[in-house]
Backbone of each chain as ProteinMPNN parsed JSONL, in Angstrom:
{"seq_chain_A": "XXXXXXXXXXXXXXXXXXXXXXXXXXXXXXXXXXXXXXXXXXXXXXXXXXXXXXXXXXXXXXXXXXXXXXXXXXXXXXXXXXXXXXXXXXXXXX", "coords_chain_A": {"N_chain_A": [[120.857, 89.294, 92.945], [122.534, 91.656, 94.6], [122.085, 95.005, 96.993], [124.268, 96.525, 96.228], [125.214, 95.569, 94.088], [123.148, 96.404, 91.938], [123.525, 98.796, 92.19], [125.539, 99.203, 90.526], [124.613, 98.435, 88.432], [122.916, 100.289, 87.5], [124.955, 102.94, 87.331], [126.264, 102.112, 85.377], [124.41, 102.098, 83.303], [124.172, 104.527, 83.348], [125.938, 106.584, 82.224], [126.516, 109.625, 82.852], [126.331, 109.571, 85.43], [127.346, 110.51, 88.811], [128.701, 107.595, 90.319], [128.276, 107.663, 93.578], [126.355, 109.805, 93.445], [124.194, 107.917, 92.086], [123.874, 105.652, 94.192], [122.958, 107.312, 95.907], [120.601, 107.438, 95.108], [119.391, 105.398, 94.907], [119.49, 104.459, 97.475], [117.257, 106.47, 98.476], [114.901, 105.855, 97.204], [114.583, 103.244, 98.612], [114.471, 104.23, 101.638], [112.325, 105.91, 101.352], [109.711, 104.352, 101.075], [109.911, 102.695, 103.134], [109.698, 104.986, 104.848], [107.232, 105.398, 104.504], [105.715, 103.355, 105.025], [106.236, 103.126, 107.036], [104.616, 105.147, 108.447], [102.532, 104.173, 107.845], [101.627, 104.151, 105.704], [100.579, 103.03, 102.593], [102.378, 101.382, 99.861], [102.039, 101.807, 96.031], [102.744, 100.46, 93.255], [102.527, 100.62, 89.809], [102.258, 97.642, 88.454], [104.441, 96.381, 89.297], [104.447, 95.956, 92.235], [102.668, 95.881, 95.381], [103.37, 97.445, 98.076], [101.864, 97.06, 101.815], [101.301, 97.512, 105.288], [100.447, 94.615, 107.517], [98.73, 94.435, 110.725], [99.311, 92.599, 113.198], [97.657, 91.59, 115.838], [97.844, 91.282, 119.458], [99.018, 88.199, 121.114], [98.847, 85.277, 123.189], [101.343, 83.726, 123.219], [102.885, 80.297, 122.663], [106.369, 79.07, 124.456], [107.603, 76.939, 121.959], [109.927, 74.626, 123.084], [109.427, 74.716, 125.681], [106.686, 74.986, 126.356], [105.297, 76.68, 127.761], [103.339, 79.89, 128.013], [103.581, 82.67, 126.714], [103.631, 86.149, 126.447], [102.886, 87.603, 123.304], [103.221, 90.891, 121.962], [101.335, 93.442, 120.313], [101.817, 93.654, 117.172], [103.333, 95.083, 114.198], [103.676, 94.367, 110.496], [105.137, 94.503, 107.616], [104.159, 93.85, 104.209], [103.933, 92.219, 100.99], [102.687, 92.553, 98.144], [102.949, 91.064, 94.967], [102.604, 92.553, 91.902], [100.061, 92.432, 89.279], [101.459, 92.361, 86.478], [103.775, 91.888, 86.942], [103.903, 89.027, 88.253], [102.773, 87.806, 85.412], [104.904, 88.032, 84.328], [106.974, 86.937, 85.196], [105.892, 83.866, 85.031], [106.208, 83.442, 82.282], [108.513, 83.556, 81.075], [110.96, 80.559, 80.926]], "CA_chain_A": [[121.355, 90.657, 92.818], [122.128, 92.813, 95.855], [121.729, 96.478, 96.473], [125.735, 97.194, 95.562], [124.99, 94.825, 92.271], [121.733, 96.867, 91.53], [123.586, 100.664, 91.974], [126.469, 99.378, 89.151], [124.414, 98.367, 86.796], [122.704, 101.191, 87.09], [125.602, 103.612, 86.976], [126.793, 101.541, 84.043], [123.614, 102.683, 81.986], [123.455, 106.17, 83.089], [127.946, 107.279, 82.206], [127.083, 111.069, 83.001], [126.318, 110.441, 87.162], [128.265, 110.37, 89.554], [128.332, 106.777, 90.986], [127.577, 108.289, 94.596], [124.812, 109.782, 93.367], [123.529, 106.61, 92.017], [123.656, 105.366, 95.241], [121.801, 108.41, 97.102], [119.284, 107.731, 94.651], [118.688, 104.172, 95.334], [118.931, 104.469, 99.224], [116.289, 107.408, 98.292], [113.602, 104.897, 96.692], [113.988, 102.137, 99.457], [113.982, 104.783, 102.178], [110.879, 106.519, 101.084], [108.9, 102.823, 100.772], [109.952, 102.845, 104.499], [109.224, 106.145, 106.083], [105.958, 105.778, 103.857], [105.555, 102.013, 105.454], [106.472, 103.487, 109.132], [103.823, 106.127, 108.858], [101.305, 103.178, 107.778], [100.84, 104.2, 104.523], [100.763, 101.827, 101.577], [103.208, 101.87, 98.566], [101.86, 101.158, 95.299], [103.712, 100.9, 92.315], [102.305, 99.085, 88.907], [102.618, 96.719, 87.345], [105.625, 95.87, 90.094], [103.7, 95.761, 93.471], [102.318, 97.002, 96.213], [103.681, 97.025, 100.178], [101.322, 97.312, 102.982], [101.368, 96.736, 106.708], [99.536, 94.659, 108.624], [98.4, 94.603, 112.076], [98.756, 91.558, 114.288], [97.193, 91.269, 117.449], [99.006, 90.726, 120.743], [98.053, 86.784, 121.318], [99.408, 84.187, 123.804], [101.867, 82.477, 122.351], [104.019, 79.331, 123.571], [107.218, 78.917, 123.281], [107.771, 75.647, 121.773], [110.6, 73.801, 123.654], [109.089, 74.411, 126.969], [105.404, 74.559, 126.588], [105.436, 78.244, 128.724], [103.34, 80.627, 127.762], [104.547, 83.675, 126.572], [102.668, 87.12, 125.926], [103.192, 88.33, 122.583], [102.411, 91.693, 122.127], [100.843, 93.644, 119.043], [102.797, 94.39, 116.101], [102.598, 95.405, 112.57], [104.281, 93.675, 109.409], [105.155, 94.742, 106.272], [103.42, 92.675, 103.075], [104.323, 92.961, 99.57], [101.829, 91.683, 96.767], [103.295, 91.242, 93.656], [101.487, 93.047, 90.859], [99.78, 91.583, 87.915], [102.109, 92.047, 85.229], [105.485, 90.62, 86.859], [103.569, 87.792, 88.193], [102.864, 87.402, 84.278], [105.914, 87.602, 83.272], [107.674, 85.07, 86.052], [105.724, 82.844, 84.597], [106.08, 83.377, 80.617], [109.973, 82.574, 80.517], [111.331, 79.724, 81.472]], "C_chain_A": [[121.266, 91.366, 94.163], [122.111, 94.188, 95.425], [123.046, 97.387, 95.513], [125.198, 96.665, 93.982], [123.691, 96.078, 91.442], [122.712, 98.686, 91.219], [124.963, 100.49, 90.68], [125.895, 99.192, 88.402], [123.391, 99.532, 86.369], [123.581, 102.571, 86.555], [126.241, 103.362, 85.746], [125.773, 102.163, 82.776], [123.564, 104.106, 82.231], [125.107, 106.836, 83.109], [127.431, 108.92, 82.984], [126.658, 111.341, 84.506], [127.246, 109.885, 87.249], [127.9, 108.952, 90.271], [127.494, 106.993, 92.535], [126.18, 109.091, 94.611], [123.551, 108.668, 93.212], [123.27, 105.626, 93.404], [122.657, 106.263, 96.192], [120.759, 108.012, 96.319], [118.351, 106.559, 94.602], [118.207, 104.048, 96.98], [117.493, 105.466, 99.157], [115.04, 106.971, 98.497], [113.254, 104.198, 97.736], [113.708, 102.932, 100.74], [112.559, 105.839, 102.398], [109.86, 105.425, 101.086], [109.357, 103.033, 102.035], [109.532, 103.703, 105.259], [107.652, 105.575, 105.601], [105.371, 104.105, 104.829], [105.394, 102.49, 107.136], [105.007, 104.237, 109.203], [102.548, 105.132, 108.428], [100.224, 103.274, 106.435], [101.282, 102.596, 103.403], [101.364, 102.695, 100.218], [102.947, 100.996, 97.104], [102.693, 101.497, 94.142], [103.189, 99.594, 91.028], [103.097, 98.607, 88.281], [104.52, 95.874, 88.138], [105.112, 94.646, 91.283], [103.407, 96.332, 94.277], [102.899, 96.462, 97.884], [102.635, 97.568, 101.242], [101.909, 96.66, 104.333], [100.192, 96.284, 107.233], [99.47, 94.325, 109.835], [98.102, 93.277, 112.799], [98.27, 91.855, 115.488], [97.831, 90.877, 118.704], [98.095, 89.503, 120.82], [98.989, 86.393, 122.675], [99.643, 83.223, 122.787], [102.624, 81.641, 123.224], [105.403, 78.663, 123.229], [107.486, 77.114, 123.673], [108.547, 74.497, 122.133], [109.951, 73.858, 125.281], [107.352, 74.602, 127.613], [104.846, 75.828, 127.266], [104.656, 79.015, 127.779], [103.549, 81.352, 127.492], [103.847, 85.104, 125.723], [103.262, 87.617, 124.504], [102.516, 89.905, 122.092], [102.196, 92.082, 120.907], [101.953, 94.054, 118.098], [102.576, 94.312, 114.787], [104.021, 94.779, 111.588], [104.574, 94.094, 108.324], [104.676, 93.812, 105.226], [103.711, 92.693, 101.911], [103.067, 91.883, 99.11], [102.23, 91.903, 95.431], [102.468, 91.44, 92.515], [101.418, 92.002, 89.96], [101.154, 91.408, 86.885], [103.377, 91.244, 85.675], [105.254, 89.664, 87.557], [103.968, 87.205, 87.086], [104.2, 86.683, 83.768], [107.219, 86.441, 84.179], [107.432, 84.172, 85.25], [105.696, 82.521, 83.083], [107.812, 83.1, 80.429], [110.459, 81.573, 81.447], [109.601, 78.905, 81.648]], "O_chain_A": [[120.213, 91.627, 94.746], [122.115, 94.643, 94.282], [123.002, 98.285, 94.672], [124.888, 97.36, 93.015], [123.735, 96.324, 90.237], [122.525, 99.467, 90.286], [125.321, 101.464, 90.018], [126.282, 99.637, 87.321], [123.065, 99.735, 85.2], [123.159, 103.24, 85.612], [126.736, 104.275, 85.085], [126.144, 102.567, 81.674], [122.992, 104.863, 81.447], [125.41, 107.572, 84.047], [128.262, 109.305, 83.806], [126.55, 112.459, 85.008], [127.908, 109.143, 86.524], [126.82, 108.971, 90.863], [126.339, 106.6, 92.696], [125.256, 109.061, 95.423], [122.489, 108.537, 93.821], [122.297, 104.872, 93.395], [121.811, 105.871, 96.996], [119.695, 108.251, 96.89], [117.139, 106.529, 94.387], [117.147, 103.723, 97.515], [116.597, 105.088, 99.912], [114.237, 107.294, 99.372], [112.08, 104.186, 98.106], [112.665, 102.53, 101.256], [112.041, 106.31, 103.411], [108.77, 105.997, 101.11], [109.055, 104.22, 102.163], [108.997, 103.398, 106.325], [106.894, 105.331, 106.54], [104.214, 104.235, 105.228], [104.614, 102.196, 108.042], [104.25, 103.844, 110.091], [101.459, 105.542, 108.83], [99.082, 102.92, 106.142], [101.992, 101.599, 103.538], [101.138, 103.802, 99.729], [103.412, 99.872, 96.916], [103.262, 102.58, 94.011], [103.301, 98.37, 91.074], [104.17, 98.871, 87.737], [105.361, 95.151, 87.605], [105.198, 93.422, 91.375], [103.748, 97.514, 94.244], [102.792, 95.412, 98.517], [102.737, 98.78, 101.432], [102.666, 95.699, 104.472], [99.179, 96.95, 107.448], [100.491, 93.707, 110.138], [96.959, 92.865, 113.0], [98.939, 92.689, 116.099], [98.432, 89.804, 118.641], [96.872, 89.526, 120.679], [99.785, 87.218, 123.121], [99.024, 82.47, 122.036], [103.011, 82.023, 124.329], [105.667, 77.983, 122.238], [107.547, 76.407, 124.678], [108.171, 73.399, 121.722], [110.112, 72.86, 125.983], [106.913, 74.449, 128.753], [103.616, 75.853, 127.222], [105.095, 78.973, 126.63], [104.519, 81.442, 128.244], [103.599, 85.06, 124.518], [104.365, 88.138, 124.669], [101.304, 89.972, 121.884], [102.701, 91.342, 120.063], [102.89, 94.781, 118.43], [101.737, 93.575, 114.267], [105.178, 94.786, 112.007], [103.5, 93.856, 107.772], [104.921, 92.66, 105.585], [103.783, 93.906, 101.711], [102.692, 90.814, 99.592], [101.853, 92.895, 94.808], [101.673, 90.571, 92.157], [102.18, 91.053, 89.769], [101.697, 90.326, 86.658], [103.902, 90.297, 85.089], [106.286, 89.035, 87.79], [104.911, 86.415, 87.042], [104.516, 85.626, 83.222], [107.98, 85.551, 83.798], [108.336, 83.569, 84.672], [105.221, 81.462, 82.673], [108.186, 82.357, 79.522], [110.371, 81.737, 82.664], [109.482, 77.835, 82.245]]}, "seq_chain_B": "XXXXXXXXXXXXXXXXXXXXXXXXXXXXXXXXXXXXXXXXXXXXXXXXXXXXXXXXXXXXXXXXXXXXXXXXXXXXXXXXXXXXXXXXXXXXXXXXXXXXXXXXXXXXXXXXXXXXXXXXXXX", "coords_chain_B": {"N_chain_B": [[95.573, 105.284, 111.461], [97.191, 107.518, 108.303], [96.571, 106.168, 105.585], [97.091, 106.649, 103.109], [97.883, 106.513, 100.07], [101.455, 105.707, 98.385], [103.315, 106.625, 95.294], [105.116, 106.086, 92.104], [105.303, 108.332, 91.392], [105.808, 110.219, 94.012], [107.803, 108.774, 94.493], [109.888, 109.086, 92.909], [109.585, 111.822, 92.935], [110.84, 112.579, 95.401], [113.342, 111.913, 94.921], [114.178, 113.662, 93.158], [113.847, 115.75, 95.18], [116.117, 115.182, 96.353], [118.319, 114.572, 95.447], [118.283, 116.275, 93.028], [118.665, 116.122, 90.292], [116.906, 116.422, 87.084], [113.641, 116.619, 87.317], [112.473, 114.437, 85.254], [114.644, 112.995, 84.567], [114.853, 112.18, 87.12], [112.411, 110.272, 87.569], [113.148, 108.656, 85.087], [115.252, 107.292, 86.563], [114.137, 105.891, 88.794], [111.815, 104.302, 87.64], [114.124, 102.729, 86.022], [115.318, 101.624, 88.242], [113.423, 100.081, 88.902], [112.79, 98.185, 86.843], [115.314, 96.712, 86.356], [114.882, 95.385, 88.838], [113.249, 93.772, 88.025], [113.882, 92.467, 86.053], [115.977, 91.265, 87.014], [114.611, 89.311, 88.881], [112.702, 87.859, 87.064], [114.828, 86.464, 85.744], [115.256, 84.257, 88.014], [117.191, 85.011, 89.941], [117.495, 85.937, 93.018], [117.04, 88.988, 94.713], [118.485, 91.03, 96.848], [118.014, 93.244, 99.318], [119.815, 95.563, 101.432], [119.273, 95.932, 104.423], [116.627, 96.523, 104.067], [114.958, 94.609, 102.802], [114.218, 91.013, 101.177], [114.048, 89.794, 98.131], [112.456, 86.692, 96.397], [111.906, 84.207, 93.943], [110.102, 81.786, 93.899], [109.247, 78.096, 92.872], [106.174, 76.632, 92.522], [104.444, 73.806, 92.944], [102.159, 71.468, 90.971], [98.555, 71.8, 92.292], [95.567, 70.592, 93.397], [92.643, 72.362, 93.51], [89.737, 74.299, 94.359], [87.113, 75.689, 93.115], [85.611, 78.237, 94.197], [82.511, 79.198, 94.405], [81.223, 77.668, 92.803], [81.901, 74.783, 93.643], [83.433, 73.359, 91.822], [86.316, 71.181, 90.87], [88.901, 72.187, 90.246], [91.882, 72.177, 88.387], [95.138, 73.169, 89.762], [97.822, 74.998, 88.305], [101.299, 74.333, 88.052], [103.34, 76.956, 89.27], [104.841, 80.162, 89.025], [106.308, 81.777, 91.949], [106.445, 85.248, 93.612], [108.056, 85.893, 96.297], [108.34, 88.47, 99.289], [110.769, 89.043, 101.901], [110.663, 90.943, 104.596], [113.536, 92.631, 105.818], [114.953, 92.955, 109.011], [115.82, 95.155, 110.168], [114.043, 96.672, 108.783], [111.514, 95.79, 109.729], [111.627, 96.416, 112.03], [111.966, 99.362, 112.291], [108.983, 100.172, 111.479], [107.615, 99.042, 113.876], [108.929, 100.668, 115.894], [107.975, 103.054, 114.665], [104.983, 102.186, 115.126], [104.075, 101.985, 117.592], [105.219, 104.202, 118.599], [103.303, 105.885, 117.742], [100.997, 104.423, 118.871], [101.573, 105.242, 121.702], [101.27, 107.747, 121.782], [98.379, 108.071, 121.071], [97.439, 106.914, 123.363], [98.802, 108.176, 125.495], [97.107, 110.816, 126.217], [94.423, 110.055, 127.125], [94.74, 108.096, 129.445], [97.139, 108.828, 131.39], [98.592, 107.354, 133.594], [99.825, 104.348, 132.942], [100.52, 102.07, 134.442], [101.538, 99.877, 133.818], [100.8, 97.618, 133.662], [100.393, 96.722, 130.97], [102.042, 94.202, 129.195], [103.046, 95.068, 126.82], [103.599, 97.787, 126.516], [104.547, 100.301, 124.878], [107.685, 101.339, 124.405], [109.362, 104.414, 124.958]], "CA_chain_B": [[97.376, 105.806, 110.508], [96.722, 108.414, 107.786], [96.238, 105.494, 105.022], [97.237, 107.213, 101.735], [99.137, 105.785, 99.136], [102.741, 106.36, 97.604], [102.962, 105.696, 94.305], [106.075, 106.284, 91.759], [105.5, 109.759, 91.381], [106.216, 110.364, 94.799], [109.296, 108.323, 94.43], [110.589, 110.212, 91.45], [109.905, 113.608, 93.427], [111.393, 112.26, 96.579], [114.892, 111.941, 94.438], [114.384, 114.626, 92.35], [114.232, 116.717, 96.101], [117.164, 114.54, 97.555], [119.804, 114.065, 94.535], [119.215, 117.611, 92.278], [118.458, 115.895, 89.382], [115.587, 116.951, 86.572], [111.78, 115.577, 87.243], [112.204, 113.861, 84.008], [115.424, 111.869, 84.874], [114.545, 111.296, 88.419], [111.236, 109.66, 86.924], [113.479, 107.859, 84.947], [115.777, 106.23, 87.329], [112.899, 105.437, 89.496], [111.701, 103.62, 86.668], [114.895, 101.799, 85.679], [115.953, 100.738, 89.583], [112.181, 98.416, 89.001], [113.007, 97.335, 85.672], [116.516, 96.055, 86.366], [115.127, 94.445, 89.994], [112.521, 92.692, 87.721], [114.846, 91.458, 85.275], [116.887, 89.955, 87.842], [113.78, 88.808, 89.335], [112.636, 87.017, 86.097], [116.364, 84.945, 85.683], [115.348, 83.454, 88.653], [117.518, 85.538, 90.904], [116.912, 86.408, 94.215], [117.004, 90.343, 94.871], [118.474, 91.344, 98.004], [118.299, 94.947, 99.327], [120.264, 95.178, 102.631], [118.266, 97.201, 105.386], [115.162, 96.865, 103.835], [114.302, 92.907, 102.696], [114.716, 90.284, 99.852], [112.982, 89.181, 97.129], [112.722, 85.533, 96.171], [111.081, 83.803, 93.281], [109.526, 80.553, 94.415], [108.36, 77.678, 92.396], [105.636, 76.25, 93.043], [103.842, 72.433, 92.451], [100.444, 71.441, 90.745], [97.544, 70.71, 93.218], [94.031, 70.72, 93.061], [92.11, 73.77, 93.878], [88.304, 74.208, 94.247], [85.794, 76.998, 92.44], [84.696, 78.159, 95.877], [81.244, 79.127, 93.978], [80.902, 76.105, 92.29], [82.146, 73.732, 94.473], [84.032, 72.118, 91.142], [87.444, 70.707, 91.311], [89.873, 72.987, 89.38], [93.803, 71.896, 88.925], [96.554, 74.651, 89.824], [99.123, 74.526, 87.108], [102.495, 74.76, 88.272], [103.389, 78.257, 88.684], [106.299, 80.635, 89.998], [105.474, 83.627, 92.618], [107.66, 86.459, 94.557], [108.278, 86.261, 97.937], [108.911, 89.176, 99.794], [111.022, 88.977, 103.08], [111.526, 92.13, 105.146], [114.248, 92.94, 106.967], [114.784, 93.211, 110.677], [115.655, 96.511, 110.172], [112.648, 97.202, 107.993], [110.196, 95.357, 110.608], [111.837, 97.631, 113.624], [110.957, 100.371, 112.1], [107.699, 100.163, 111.107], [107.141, 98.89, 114.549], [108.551, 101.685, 116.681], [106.743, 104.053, 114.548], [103.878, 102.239, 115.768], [104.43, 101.699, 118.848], [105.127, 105.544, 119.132], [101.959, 106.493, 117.905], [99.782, 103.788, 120.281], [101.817, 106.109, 123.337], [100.381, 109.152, 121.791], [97.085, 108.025, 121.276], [96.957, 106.111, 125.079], [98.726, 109.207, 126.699], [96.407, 111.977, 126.752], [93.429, 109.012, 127.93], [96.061, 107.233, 130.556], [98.635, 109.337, 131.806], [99.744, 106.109, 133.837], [99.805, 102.707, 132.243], [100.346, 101.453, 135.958], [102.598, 98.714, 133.674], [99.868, 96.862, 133.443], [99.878, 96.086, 130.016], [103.356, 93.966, 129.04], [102.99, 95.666, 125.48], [103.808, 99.329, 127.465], [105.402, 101.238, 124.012], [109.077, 102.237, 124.906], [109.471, 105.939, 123.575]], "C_chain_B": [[96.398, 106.699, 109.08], [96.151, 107.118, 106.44], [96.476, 106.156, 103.572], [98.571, 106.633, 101.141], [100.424, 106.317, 98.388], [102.442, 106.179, 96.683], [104.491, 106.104, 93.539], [106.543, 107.726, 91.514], [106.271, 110.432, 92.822], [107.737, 109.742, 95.495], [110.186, 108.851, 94.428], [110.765, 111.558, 92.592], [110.946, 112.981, 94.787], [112.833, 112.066, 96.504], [115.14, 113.09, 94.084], [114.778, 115.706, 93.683], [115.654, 116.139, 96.278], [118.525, 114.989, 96.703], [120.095, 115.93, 93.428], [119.16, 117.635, 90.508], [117.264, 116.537, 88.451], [114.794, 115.768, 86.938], [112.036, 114.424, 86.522], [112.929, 112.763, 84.419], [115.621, 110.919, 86.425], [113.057, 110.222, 88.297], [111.625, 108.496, 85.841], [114.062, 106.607, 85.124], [114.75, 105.183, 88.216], [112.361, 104.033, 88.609], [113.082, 102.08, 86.289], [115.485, 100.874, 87.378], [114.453, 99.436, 89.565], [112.516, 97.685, 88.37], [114.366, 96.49, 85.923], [115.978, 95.457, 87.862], [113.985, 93.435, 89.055], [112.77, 91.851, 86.818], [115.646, 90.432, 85.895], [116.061, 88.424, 88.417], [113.376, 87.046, 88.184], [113.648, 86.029, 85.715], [116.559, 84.599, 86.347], [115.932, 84.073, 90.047], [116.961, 85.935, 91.77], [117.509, 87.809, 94.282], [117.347, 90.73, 96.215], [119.407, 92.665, 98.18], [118.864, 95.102, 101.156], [119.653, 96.211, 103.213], [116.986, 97.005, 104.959], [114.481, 95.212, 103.508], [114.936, 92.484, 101.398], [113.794, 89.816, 99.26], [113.175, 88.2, 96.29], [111.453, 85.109, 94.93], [110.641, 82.019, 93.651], [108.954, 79.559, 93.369], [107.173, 76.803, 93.267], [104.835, 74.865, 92.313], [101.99, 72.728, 91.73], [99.649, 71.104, 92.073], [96.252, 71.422, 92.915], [93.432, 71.906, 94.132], [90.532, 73.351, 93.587], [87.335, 75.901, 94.02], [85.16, 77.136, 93.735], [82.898, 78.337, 95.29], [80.502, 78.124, 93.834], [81.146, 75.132, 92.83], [83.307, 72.58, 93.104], [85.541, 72.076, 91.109], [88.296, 71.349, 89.628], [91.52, 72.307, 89.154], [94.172, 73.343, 88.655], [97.313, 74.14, 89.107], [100.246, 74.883, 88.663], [102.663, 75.94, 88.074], [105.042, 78.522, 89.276], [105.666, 82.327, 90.53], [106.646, 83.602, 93.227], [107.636, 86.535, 96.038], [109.006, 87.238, 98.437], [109.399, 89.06, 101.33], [111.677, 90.361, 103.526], [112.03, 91.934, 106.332], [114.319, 93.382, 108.522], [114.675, 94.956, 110.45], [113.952, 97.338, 109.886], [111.373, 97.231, 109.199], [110.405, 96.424, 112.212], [111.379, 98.509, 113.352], [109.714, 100.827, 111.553], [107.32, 99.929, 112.68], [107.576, 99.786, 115.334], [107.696, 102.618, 116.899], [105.012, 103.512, 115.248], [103.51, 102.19, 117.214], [103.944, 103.329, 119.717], [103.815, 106.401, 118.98], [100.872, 105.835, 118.739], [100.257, 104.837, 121.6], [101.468, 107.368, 123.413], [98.923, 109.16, 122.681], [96.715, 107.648, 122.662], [97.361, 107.441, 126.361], [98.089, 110.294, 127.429], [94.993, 111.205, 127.748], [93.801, 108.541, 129.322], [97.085, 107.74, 130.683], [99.124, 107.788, 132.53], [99.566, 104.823, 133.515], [99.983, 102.139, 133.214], [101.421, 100.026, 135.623], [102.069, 97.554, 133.443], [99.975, 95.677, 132.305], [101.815, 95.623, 129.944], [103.838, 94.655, 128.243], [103.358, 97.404, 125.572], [104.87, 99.458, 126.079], [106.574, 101.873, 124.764], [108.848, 103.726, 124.106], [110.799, 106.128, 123.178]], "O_chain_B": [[95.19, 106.532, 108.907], [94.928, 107.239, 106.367], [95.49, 105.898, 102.882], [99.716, 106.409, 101.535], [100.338, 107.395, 97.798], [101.367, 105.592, 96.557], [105.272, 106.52, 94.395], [107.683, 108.184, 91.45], [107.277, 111.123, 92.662], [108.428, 110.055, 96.465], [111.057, 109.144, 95.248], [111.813, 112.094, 92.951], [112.115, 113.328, 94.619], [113.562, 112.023, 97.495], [116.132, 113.689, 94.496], [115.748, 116.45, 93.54], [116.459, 117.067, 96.349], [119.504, 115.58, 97.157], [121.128, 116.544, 93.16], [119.423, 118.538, 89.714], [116.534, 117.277, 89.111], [115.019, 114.558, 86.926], [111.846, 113.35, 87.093], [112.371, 111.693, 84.66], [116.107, 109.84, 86.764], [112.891, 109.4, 89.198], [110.849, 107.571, 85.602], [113.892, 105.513, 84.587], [114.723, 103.953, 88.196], [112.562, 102.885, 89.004], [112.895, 100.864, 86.325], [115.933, 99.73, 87.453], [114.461, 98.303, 90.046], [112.689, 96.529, 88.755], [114.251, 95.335, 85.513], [116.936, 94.81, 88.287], [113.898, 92.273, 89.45], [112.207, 90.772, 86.631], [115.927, 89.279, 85.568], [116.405, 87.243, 88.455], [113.605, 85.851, 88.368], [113.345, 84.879, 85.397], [117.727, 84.219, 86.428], [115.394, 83.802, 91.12], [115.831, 86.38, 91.573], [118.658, 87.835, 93.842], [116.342, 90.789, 96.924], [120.492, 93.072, 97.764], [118.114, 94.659, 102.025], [119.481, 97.292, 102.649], [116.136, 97.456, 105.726], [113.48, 94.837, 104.117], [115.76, 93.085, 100.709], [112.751, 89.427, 99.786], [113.949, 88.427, 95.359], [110.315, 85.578, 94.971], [111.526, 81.211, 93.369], [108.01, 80.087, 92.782], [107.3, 76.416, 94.429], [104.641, 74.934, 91.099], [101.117, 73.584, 91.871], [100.055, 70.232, 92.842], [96.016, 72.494, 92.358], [93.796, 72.164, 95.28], [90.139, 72.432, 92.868], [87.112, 76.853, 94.768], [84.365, 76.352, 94.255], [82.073, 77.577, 95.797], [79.497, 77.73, 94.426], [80.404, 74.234, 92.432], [83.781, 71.47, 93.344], [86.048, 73.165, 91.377], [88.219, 71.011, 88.447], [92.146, 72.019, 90.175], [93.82, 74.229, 87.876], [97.575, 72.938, 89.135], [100.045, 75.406, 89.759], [102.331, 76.396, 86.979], [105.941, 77.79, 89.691], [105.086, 83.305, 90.058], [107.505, 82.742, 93.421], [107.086, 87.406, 96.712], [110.221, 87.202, 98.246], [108.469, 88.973, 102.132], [112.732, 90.846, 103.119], [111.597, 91.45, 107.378], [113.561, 94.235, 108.983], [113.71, 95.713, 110.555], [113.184, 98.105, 110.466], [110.606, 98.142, 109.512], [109.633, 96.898, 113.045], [110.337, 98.832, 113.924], [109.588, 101.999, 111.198], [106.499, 100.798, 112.973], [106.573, 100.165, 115.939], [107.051, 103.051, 117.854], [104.142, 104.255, 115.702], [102.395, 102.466, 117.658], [103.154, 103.651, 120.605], [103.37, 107.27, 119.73], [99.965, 106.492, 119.25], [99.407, 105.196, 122.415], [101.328, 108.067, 124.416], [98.468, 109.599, 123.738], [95.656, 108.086, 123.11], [96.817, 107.71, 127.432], [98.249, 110.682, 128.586], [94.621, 111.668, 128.826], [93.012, 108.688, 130.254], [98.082, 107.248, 130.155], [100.004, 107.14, 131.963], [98.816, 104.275, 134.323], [99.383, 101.084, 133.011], [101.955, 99.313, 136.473], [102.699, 96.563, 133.073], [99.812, 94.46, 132.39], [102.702, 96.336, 130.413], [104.968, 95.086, 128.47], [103.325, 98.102, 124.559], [105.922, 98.82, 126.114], [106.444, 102.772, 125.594], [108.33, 103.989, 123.021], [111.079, 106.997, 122.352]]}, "name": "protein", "num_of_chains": 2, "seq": "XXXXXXXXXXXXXXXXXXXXXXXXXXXXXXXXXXXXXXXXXXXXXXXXXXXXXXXXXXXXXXXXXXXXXXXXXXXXXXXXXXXXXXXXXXXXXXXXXXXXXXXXXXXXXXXXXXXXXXXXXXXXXXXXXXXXXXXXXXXXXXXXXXXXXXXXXXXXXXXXXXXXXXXXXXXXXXXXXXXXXXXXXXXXXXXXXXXXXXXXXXXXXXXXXXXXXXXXX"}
C-alpha cells in the first residue's frame, strides 16, 4: 500500500470530505512524527509503535573497495519498534 | 534534545489545528490512517509512505535461542516482524535539525571551529 493507496481508501470510508482534505490530513500525521523526530522527541503510539532516534557516533570507517579510510561523522537515525499488539497480530493470521 | 513524547492525541490535535475538522473526527481519522496501515500490514503488504519511509513485514526462520539467566537452550519459533525503513528524506531531516542544534550549542563555547573538526555542521 502506498501513501496515494492509503488517502483513497480512506476517502472511500469517510463520503462527506473532501478528498484534498484527506490528503492534508495524512501529510499532517506523517509530518508531525517528523518535526516531532527532528526536534528529538519520541513518537509513541499504542498498540502500533513507537519511533525514536538514535545517536551514532562519528567513527572511522573504510570504504570497502579501496581499503581508505574515511571519517564518518556523527549522525542520528530514526528507529521504529513495533508495539505489542501488531506484533501479535502479524503473527495470529496466516 | 527536549525528550518528550508525542503520542496520538497530539496527532489528532495537530489535524484538528491544520484541516478544521471536530476533535472528535480528527481523533478519528488519526485512528483509522493506523488501522488501515495495519491491515495492510497484516496481508503481508508492504506499506510505503513516500518522504517519510516503508514498512515491511519480514518472515523470519526457527533457531535456537538461549535463557540468558539460565543459560538453557530455548527454540525461536518461526515468527513474522515489521521492518521499518526511513526515508532519505526522513533521515536528512532529522539530521540537519541536529546538526543545527550541535552549531548552537558549540557556538557560543567556539566562535571558530578553525575547521578542525570534518563533522563542522553546515547551517
Amino acid at each position: 500500500m502506498t501513501k496515494s493507496e492509503l488517502i483513497l481508501k480512506l476517502a472511500e470510508r469517510n463520503p462527506h470530505l473532501y478528498q484534498r482534505d484527506v490528503e492534508r490530513i495524512v501529510s499532517t500525521v506523517f509530518d508531525e512524527i517528523t518535526s516531532a523526530l527532528a526536534r528529538g522527541d519520541r513518537v509513541e503510539l499504542r498498540g502500533f509503535g513507537a519511533f525514536s532516534v538514535k545517536r551514532r557516533q562519528s567513527r572511522t570507517g573504510r570504504n570497502p573497495r579501496t581499503g581508505e579510510a574515511v571519517q564518518v561523522s556523527e549522525k542520528a537515525v530514526p528507529f521504529f519498534k513495533t508495539g505489542k499488539e501488531l506484533r501479535e497480530k502479524l503473527n495470529t493470521k496466516g | 534534545m527536549s525528550g518528550t513524547t508525542v503520542t496520538r492525541a497530539d496527532l489528532s490535535e495537530a489535524v484538528y489545528q491544520e484541516v478544521g475538522l471536530s476533535r472528535n473526527d480528527s481523533a478519528n481519522l488519526v485512528e483509522t490512517i493506523l488501522n488501515e496501515m495495519v491491515e495492510s500490514l497484516t496481508r503481508g503488504e508492504t506499506v510505503k509512505i513516500s518522504s517519510f519511509g516503508s514498512f515491511s513485514v519480514r518472515q523470519k526462520g526457527q533457531r535456537i535461542g538461549r535463557n540468558p539467566k539460565t543459560g538453557e537452550e530455548v527454540p525461536i519459533l518461526p515468527r513474522k516482524v515489521l521492518v521499518f525503513r526511513a526515508s532519505h528524506v526522513l533521515k536528512n531531516k532529522i539530521n540537519r535539525a541536529l546538526s543545527k542544534a550541535a552549531a548552537k550549542a558549540a557556538a557560543p563555547a567556539a566562535p571558530t571551529p578553525a575547521g578542525a573538526t570534518s563533522s563542522a555542521p553546515k547551517s
